[in-house]
PASEBA-1860 file (N, C-alpha, C; in nm, 3 decimals):
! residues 125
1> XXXXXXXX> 0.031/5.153/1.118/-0.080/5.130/1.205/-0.101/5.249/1.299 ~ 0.025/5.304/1.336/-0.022/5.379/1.421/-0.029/5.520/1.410 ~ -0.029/5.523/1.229/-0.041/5.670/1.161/-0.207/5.672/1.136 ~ -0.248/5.517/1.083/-0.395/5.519/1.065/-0.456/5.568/1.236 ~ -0.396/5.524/1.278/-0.492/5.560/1.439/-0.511/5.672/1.476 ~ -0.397/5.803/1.418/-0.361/5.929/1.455/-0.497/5.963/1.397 ~ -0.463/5.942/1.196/-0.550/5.975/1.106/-0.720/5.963/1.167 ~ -0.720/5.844/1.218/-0.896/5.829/1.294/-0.914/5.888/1.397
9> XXXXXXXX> -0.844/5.914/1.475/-0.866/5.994/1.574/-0.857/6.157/1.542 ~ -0.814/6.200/1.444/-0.856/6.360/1.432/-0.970/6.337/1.329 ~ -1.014/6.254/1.239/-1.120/6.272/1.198/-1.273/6.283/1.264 ~ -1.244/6.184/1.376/-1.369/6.173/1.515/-1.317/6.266/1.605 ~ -1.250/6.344/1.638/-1.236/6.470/1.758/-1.197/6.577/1.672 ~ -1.170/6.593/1.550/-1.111/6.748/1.483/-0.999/6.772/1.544 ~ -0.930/6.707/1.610/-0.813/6.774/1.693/-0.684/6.690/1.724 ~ -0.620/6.761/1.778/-0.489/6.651/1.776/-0.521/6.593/1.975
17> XXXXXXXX> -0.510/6.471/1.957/-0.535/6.362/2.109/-0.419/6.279/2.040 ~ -0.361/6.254/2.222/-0.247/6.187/2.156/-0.279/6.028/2.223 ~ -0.271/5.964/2.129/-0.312/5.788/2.125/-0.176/5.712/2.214 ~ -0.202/5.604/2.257/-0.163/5.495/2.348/-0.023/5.485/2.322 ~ 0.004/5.467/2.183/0.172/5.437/2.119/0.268/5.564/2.181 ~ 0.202/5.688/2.206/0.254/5.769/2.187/0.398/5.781/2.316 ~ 0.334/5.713/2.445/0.381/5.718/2.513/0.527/5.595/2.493 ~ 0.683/5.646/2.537/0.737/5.560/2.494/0.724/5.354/2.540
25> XXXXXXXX> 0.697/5.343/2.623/0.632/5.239/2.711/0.563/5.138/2.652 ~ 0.473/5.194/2.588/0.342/5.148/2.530/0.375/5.102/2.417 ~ 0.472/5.243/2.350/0.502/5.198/2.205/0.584/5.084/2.203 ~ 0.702/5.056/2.259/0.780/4.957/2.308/0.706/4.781/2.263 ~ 0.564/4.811/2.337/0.540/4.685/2.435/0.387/4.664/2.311 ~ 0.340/4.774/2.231/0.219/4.743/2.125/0.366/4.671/1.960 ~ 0.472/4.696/1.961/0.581/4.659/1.884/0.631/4.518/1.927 ~ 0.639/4.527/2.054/0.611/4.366/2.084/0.547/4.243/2.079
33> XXXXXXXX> 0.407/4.291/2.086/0.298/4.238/2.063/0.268/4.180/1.892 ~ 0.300/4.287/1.846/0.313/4.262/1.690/0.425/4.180/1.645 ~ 0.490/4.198/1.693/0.642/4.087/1.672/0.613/3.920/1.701 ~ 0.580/3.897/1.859/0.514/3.817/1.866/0.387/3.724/1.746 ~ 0.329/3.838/1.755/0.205/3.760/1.692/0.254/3.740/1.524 ~ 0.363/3.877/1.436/0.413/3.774/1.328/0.456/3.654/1.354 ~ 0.550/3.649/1.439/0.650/3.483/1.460/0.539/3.399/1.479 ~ 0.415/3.397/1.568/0.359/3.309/1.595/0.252/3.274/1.411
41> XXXXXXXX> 0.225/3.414/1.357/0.201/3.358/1.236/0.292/3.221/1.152 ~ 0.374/3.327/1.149/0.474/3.244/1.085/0.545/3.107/1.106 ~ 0.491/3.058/1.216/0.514/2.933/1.319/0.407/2.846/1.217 ~ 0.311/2.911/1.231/0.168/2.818/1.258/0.171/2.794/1.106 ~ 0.217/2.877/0.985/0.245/2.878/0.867/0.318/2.750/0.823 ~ 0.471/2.751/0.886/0.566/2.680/0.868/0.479/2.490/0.884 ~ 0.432/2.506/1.015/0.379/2.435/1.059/0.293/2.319/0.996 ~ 0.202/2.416/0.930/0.074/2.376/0.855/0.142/2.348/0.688
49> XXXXXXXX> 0.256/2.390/0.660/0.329/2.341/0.486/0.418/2.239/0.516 ~ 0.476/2.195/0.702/0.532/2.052/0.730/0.418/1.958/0.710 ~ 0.298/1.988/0.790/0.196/1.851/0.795/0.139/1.852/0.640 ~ 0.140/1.970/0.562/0.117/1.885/0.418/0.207/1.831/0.352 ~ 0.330/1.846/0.390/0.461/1.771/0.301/0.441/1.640/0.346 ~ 0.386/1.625/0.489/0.413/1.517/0.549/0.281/1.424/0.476 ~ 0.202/1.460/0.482/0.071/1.360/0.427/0.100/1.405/0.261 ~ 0.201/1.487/0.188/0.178/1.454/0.047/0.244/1.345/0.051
57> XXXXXXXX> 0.408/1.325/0.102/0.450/1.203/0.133/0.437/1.047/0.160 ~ 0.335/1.077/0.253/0.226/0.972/0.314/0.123/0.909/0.170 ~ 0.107/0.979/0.138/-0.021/0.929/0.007/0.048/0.853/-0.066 ~ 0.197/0.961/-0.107/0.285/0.902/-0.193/0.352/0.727/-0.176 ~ 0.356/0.762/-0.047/0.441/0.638/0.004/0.304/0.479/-0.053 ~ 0.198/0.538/0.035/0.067/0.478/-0.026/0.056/0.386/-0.117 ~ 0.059/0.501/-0.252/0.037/0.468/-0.394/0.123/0.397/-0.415 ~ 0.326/0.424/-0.360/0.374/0.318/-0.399/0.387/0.158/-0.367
65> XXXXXXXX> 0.304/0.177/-0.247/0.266/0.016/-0.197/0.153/-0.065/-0.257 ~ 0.058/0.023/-0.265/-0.066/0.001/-0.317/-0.009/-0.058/-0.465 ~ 0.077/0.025/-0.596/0.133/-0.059/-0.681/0.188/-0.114/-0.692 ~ 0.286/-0.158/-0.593/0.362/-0.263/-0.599/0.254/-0.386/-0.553 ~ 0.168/-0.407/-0.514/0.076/-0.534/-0.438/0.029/-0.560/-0.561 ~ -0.026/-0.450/-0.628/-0.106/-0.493/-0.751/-0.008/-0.542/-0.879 ~ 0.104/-0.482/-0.850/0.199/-0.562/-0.946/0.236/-0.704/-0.926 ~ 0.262/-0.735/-0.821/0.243/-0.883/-0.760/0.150/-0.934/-0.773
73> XXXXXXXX> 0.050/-0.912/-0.757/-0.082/-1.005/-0.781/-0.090/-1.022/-0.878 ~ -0.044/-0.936/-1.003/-0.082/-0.949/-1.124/-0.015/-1.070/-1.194 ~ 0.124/-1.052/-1.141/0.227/-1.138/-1.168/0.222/-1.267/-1.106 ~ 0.160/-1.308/-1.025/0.080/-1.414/-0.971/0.014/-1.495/-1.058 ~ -0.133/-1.351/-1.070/-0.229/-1.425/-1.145/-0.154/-1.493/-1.255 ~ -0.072/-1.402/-1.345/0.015/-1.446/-1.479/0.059/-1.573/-1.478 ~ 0.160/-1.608/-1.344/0.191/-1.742/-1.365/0.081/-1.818/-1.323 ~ 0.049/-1.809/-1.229/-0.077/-1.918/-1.223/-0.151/-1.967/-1.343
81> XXXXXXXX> -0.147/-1.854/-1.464/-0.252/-1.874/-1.541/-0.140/-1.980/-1.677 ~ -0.059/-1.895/-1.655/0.053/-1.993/-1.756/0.052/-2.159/-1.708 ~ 0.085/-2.167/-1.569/0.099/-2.302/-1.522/0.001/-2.402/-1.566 ~ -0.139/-2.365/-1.568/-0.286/-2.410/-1.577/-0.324/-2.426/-1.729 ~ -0.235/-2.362/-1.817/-0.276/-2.394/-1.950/-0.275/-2.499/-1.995 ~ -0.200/-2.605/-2.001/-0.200/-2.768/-2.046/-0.331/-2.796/-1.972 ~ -0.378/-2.787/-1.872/-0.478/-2.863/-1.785/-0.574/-2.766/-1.853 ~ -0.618/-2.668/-1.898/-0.703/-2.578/-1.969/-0.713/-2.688/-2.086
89> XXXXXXXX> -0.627/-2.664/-2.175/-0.605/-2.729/-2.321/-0.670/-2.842/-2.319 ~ -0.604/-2.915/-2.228/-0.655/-3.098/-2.186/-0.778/-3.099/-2.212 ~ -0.852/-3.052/-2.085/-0.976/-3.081/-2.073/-1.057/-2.968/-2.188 ~ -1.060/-2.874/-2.241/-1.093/-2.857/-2.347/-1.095/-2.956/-2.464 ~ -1.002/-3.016/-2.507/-0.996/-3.126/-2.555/-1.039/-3.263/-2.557 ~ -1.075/-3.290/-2.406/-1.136/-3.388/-2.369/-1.272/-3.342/-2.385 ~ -1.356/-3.262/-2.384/-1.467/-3.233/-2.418/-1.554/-3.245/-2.527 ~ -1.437/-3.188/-2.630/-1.465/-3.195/-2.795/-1.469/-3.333/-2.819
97> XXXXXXXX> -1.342/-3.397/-2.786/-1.406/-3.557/-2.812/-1.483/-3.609/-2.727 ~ -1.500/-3.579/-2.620/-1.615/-3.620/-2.560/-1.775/-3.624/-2.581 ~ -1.789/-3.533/-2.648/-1.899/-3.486/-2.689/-2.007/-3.610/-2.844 ~ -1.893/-3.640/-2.925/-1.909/-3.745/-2.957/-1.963/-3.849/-2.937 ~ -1.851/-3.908/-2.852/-1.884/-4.033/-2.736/-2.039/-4.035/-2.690 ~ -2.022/-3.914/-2.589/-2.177/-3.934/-2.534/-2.283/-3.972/-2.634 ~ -2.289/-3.938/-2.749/-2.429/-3.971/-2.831/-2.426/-4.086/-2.857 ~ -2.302/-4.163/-2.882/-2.315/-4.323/-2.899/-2.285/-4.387/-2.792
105> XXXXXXXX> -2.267/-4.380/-2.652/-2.319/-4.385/-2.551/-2.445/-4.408/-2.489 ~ -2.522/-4.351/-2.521/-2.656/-4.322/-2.510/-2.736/-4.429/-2.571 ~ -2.682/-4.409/-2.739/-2.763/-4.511/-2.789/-2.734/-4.609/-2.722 ~ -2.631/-4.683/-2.675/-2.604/-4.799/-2.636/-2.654/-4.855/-2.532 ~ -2.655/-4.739/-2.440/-2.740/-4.785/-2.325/-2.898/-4.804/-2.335 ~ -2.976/-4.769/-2.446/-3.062/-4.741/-2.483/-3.108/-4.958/-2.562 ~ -3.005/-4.960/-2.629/-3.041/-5.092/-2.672/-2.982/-5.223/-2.584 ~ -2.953/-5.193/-2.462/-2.912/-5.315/-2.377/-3.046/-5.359/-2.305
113> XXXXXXXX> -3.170/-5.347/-2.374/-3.272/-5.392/-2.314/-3.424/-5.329/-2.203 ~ -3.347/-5.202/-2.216/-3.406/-5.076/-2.109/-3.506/-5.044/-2.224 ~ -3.632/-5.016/-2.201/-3.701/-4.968/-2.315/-3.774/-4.839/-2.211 ~ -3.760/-4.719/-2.293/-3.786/-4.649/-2.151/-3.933/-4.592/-2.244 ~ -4.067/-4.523/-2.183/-4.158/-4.540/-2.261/-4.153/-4.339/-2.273 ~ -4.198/-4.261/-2.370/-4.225/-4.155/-2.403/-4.247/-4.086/-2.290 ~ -4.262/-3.967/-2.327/-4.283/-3.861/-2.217/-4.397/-3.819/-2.188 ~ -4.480/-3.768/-2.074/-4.612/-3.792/-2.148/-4.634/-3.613/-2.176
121> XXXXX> -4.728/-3.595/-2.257/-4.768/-3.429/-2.289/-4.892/-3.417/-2.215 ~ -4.943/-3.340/-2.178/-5.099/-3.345/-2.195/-5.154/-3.277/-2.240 ~ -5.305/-3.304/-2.284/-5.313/-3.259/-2.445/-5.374/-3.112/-2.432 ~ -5.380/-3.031/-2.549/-5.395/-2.919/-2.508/-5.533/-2.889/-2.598 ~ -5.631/-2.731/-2.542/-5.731/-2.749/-2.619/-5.788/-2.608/-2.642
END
């Protein structure tokens, strides 16, 4: 850095001027400055690859809750659905023969004396 500065400064004066570092003091305390400001890079670096470990973690942790709930529920639904099968079956069953029934049902109620009269249309033209 402070060869480029020499280098710019005789290209803009043609001549040798001697720059800020030169003095021992300065140089000291512009070496400091730079020291500083790596570490503080390197802080803010460190820093910023903890808070993504920390939220890759975090997501992670997440996903594994998030599948475990859905594994439970699933396993829920499962038995629930096992438990409910006879009562599925049943009344499936009761339907099919049911279905029967009702039509001679019907008639029956139909000949206990109820005479019910047509529907009416009206006529079309």
């Amino acid at each position: 850095m402070i060869a480029e500065k020499r280098k710019k400064l005789r290209k803009e004066s043609k001549g040798f001027e001697s720059i800020p570092e030169d003095d021992p003091e300065k140089y000291k305390h512009a070496i400091y400055v730079m020291v500083m400001k790596l570490f503080a890079d390197m802080e803010r670096r460190r820093q910023q690859l903890d808070q993504r470990d920390q939220e890759e973690r975090k997501r992670k942790r997440e996903a594994e809750i998030e599948e475990e709930e859905k594994r439970k529920s699933d396993l829920e639904w499962q038995k629930n659905f096992e438990e409910s099968r006879q009562n599925r079956v049943n009344s499936w069953h009761d339907f099919q023969s049911g279905a029967s029934k009702s039509k001679k049902s019907k008639k029956q109620k139909r000949m206990h004396g109820m005479i019910v009269p047509p529907k009416f249309k009206p006529e079309s033209r």
